[in-house]
KOLBA-506457 format. One line per field, with one value per residue: x, y, z of N, C-alpha, C in turn; residue number from 1; residue in three letters. Coordinates in nm, 4 decimals. Each point is the difference from the previous one (the first is absolute). Last residue first. Layout:
! KOLBA-506457
n_x	X, ...
n_y	Y, ...
n_z	Z, ...
ca_x	X, ...
ca_y	Y, ...
ca_z	Z, ...
c_x	X, ...
c_y	Y, ...
c_z	Z, ...
seq	NUM, ...
type	ALA, ...
//
This chain:
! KOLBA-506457
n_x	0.0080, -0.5454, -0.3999, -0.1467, -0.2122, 0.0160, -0.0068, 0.1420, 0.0886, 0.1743, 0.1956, 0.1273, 0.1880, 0.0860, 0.1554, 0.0948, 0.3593, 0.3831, 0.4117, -0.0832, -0.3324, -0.4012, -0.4084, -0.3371, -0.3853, -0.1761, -0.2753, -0.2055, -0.2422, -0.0344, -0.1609, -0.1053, -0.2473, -0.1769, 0.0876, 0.2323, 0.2761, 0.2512, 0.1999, 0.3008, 0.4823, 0.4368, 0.5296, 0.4975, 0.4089, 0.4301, 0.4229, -0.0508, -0.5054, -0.4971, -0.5271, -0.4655, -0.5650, -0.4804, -0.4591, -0.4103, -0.2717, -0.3972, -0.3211, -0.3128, 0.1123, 0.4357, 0.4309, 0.4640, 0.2913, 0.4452, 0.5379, 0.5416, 0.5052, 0.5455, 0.2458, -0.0758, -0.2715, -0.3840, -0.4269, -0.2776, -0.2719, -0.3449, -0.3718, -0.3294, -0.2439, -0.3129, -0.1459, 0.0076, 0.4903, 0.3547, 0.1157, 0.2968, -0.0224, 0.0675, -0.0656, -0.0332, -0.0610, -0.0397, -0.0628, -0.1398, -0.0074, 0.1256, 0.4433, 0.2171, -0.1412, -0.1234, -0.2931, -0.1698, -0.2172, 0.0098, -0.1632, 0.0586, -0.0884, 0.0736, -0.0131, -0.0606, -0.3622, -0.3492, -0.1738, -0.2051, 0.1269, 0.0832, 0.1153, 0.3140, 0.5003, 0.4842, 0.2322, -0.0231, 0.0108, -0.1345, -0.2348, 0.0235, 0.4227, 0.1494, -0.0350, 0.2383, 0.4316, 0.0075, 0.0367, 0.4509, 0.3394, 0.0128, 0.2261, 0.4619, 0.3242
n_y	1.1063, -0.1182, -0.3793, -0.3701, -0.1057, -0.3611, -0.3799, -0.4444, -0.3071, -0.3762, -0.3235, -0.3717, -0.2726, -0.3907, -0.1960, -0.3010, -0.1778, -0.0110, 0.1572, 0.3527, 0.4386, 0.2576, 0.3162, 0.1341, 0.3265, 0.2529, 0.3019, 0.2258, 0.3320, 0.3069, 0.4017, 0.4274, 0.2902, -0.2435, -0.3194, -0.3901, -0.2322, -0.3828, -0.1954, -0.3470, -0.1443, -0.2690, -0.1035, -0.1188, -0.2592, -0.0862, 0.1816, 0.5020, 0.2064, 0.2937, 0.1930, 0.2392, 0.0942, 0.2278, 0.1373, 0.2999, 0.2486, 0.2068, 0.2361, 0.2410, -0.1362, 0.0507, -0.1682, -0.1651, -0.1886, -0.0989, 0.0264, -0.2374, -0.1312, -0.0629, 0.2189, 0.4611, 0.2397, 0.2735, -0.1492, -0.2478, 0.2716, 0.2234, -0.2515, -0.0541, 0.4191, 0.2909, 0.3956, 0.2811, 0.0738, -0.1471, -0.5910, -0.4913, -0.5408, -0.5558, -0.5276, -0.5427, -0.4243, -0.5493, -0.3910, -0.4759, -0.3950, -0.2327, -0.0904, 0.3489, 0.4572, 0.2029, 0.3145, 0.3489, 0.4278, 0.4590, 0.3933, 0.4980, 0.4356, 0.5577, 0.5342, 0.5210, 0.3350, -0.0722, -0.0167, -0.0388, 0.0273, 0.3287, 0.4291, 0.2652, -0.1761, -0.0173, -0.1433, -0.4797, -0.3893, -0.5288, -0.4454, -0.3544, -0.1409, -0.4390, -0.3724, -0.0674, -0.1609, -0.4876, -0.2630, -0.0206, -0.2262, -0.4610, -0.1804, 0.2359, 0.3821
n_z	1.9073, 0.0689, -0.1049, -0.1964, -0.5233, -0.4140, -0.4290, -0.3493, -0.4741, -0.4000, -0.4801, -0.3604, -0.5240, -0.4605, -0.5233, -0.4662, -0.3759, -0.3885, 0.1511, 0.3812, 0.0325, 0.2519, 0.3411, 0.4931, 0.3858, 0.4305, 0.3981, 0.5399, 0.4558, 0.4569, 0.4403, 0.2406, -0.2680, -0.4216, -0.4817, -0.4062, -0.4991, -0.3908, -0.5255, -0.3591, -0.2804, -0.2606, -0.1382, -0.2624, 0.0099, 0.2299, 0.2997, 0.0252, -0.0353, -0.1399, 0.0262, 0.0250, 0.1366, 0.0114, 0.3649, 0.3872, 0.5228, 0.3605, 0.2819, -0.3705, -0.3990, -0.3398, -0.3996, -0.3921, -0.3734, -0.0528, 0.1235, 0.0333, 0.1513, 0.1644, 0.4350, 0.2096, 0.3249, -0.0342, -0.2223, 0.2538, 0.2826, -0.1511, 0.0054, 0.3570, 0.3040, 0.4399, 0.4661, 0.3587, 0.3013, 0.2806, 0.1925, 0.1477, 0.1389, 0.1448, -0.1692, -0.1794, -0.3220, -0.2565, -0.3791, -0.2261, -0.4145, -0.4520, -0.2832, -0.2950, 0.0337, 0.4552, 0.3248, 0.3838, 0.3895, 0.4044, 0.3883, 0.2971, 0.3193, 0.1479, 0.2546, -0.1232, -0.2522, -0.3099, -0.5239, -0.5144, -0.5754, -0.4343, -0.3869, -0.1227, 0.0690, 0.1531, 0.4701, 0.2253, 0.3665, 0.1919, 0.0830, -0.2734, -0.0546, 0.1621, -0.2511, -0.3557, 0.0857, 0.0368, -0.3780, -0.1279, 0.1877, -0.1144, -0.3779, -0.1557, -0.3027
ca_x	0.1746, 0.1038, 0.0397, 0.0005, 0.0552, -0.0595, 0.0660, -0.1272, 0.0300, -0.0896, -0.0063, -0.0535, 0.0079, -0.0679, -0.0020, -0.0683, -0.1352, -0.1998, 0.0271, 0.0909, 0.0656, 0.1316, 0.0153, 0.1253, 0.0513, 0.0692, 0.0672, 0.0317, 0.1076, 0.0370, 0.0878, 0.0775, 0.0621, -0.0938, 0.0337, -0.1307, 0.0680, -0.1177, 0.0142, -0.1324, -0.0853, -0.0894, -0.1168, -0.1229, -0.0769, -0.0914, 0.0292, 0.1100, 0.0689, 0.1245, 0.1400, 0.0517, 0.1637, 0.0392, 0.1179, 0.0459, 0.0996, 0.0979, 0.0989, -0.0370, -0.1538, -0.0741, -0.1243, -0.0378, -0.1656, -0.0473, -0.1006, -0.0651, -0.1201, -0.0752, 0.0359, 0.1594, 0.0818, 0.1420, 0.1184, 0.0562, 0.1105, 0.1261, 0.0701, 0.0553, 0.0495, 0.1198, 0.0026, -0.1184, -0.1024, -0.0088, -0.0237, -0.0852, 0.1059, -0.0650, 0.0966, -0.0547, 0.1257, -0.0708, 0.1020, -0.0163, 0.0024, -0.1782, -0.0559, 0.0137, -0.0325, 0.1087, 0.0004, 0.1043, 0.0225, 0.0255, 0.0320, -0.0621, 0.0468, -0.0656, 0.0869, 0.0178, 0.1212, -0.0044, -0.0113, 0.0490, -0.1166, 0.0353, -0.0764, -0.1139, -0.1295, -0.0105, -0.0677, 0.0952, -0.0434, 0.1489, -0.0136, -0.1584, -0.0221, 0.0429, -0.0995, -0.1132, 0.0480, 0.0052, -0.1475, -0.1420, 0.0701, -0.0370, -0.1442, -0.0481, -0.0693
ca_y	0.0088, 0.0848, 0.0839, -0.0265, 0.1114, 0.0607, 0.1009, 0.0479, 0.0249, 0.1632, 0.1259, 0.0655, -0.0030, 0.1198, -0.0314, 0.1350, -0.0523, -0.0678, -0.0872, -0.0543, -0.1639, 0.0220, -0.0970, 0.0085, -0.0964, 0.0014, -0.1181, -0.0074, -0.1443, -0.0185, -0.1610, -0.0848, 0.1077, 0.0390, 0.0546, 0.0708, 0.1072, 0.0782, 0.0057, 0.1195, 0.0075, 0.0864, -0.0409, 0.1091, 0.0575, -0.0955, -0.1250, 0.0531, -0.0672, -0.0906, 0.0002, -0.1074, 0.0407, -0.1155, 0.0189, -0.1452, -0.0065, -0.1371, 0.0215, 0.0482, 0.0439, 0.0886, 0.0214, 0.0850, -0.0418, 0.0823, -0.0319, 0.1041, -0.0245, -0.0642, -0.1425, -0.0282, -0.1578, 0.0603, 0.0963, -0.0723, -0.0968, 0.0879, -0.0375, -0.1544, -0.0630, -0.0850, -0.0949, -0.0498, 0.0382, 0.1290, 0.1046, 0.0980, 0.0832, 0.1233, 0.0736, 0.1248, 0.0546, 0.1075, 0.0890, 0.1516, -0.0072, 0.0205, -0.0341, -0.1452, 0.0022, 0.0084, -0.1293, 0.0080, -0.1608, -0.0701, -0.1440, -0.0561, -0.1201, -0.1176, -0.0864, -0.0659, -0.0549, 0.0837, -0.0651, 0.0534, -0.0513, -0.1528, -0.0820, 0.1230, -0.0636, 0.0472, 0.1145, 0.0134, 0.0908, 0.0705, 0.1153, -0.0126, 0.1260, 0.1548, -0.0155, 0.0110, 0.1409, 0.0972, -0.0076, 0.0959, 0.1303, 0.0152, 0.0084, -0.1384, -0.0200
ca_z	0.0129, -0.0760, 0.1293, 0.1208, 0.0804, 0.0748, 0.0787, 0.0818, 0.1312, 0.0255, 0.1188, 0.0428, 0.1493, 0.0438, 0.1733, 0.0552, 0.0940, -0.0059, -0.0683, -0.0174, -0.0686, -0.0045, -0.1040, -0.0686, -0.1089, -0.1061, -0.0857, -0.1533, -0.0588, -0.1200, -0.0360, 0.1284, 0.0268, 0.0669, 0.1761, 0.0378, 0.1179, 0.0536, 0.1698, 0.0006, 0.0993, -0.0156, 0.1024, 0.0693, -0.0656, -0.0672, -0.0535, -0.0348, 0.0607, -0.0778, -0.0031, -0.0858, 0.0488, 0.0193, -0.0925, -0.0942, -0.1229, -0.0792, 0.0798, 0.1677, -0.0332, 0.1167, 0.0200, 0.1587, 0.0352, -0.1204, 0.0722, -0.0709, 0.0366, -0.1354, -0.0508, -0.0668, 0.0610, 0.0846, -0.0718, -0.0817, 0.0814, 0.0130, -0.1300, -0.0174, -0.1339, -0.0567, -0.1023, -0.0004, -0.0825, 0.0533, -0.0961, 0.0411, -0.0698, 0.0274, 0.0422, 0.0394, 0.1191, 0.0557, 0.0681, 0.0023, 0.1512, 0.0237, 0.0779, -0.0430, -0.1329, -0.0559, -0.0420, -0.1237, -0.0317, -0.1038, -0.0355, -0.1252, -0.0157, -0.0567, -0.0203, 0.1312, 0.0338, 0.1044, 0.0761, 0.0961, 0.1406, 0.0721, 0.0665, -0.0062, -0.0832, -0.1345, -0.0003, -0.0774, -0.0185, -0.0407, 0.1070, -0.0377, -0.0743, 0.1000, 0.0903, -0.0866, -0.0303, 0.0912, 0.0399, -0.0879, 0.0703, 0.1419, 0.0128, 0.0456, 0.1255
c_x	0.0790, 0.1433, 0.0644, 0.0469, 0.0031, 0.0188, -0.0918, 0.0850, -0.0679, 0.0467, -0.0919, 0.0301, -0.0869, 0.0318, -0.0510, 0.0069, -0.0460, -0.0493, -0.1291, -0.0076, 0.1390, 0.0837, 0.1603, 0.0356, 0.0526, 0.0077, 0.0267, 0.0431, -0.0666, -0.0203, -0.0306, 0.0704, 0.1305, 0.1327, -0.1313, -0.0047, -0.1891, 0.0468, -0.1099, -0.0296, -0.1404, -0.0816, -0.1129, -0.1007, -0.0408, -0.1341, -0.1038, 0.0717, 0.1776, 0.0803, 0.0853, 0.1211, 0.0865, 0.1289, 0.0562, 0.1079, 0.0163, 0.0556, 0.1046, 0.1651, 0.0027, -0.1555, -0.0623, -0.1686, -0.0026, -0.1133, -0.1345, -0.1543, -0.0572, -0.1788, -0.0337, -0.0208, 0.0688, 0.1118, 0.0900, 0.0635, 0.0669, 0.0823, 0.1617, 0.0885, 0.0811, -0.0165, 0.0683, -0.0328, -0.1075, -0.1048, -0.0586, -0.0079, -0.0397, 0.0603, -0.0913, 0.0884, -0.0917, 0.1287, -0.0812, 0.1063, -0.0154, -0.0259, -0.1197, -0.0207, 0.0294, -0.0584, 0.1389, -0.0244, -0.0005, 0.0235, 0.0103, 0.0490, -0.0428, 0.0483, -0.1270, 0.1013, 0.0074, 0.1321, 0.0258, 0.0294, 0.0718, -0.0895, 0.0397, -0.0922, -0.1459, -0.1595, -0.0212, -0.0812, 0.0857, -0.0744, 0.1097, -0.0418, -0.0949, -0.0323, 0.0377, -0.1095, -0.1414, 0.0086, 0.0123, -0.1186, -0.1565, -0.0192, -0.0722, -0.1626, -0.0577
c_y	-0.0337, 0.0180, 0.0915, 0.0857, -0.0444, 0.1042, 0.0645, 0.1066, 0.0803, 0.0235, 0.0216, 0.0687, 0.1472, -0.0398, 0.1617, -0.0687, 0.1168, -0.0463, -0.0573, -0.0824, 0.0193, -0.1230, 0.0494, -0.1389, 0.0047, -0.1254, 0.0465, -0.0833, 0.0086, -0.0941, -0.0001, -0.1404, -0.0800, 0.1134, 0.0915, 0.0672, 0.0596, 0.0329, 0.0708, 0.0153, 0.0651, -0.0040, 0.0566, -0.0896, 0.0858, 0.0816, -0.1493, -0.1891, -0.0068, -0.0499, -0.0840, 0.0394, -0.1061, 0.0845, -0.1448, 0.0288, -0.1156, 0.0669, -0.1370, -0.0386, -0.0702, -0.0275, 0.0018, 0.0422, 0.0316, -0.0662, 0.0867, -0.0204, 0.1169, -0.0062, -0.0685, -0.1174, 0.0182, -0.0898, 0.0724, 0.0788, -0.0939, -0.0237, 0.1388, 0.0173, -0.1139, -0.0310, -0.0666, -0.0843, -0.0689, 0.0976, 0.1706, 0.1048, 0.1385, 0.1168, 0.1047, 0.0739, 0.1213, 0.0693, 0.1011, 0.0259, 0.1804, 0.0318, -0.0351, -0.1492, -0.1746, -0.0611, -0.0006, -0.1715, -0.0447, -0.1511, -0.0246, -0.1282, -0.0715, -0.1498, -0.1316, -0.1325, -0.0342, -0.0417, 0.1011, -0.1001, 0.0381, -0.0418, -0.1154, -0.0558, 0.1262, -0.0014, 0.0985, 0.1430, 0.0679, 0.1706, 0.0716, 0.1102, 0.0123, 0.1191, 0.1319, 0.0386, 0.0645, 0.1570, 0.0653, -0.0545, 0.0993, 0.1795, 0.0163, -0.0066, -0.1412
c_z	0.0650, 0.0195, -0.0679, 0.0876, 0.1197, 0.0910, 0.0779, 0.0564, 0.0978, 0.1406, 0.0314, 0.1655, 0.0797, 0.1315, 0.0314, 0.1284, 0.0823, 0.0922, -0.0994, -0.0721, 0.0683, -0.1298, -0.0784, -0.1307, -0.0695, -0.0267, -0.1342, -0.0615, -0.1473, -0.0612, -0.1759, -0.0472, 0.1454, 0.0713, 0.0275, 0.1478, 0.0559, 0.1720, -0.0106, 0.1461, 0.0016, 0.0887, -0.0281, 0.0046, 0.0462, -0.0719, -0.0456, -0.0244, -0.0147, 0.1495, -0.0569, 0.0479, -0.0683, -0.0679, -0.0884, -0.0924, -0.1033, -0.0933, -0.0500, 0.0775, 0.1514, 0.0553, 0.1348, -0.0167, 0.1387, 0.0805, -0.1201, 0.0769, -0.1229, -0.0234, -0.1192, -0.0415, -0.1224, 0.0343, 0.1076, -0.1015, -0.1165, 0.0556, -0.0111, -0.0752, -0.0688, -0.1583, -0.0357, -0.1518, -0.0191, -0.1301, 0.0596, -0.1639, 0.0194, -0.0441, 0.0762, 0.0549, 0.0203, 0.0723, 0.0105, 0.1308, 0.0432, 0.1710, 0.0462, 0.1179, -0.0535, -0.1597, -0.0774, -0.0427, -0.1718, -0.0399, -0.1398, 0.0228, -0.1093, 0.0116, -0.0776, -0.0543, 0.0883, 0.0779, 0.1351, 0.1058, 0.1500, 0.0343, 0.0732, 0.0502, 0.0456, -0.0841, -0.1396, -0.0327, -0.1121, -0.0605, -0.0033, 0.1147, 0.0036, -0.0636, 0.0964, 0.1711, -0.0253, 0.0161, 0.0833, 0.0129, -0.0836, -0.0178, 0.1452, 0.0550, 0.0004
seq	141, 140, 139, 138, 137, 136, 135, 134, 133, 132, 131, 130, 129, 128, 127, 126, 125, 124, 123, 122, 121, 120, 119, 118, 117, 116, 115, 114, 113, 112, 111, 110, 109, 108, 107, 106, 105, 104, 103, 102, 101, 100, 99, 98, 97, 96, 95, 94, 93, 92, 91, 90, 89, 88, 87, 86, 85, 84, 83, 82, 81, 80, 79, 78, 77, 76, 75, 74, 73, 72, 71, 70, 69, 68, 67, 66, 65, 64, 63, 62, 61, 60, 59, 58, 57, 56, 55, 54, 53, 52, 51, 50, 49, 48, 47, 46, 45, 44, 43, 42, 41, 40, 39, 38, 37, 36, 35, 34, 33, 32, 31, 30, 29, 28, 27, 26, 25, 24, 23, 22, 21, 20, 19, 18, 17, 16, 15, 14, 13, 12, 11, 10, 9, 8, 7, 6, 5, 4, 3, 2, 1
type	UNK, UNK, UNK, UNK, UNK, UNK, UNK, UNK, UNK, UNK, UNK, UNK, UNK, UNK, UNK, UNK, UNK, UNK, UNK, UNK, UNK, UNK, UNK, UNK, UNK, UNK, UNK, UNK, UNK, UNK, UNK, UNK, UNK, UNK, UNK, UNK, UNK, UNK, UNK, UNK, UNK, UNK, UNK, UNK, UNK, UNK, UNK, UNK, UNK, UNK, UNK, UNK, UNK, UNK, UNK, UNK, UNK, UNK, UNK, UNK, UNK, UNK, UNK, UNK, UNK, UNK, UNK, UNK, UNK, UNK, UNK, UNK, UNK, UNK, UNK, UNK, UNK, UNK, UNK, UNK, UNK, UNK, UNK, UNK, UNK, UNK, UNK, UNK, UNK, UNK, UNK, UNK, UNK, UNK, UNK, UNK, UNK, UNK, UNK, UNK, UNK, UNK, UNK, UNK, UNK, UNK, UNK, UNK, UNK, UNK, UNK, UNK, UNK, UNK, UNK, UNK, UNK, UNK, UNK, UNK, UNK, UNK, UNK, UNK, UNK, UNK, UNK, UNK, UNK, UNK, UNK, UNK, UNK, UNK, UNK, UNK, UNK, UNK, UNK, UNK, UNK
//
């Protein structure tokens, strides 16, 4: 998966309902709009996109979204407290190092937002690229 394709993916899950998780943060379904804004890694230049995405459950789960992706991602130090999620997340890269991410996931019943940081050596040199992103309920279905 291409580093874009998995922030985004990271950012669209941040309201992605995953009906495995005993405990979630809540949210209130309906239709959501999330802005995501993505710093390029090798660039330093950010990339914003907002989508609309409808959610039909009252909870979510970030990280069950990402093990469900298959894509090489191990996710450890998950932790819950009130309505913030925190995790950190290591993926291998299929055409460059693993990445290591620490994220935070914070939602209210109507809006959201969150970030990630991403560390990464190329060639002995550490580079970091950062995510977050804002959300919000705008209606329903």
């Amino acid at each position: 998966m291409k580093t874009k394709d998995l922030i985004v993916a990271i950012a669209a899950s941040a309201l992605s309902a995953s009906p495995v998780l005993a405990e979630g943060l809540p949210i209130n379904p309906g239709m959501w709009r999330i802005t995501s804004t993505t710093t390029n890694m090798m660039t330093g230049q950010p990339q914003t996109e907002t989508e609309d995405q409808c959610m039909e459950e009252s909870t979510f789960d970030p990280v069950a979204e990402i093990q469900d992706e298959g894509d090489g991602c191990a996710v450890s130090d998950q932790t819950i407290s009130g309505n913030t999620m925190t995790f950190t997340m290591t993926c291998q890269g299929a055409d460059g190092p693993p990445m290591v991410g620490n994220a935070r996931y914070t939602v209210n019943e109507n809006d959201g937002d969150g970030e990630i940081t991403y560390t990464a050596s190329f060639g002995g040199q550490t580079m970091t690229m950062q995510s977050s992103w804002v959300a919000e309920r705008v209606g329903d279905c």
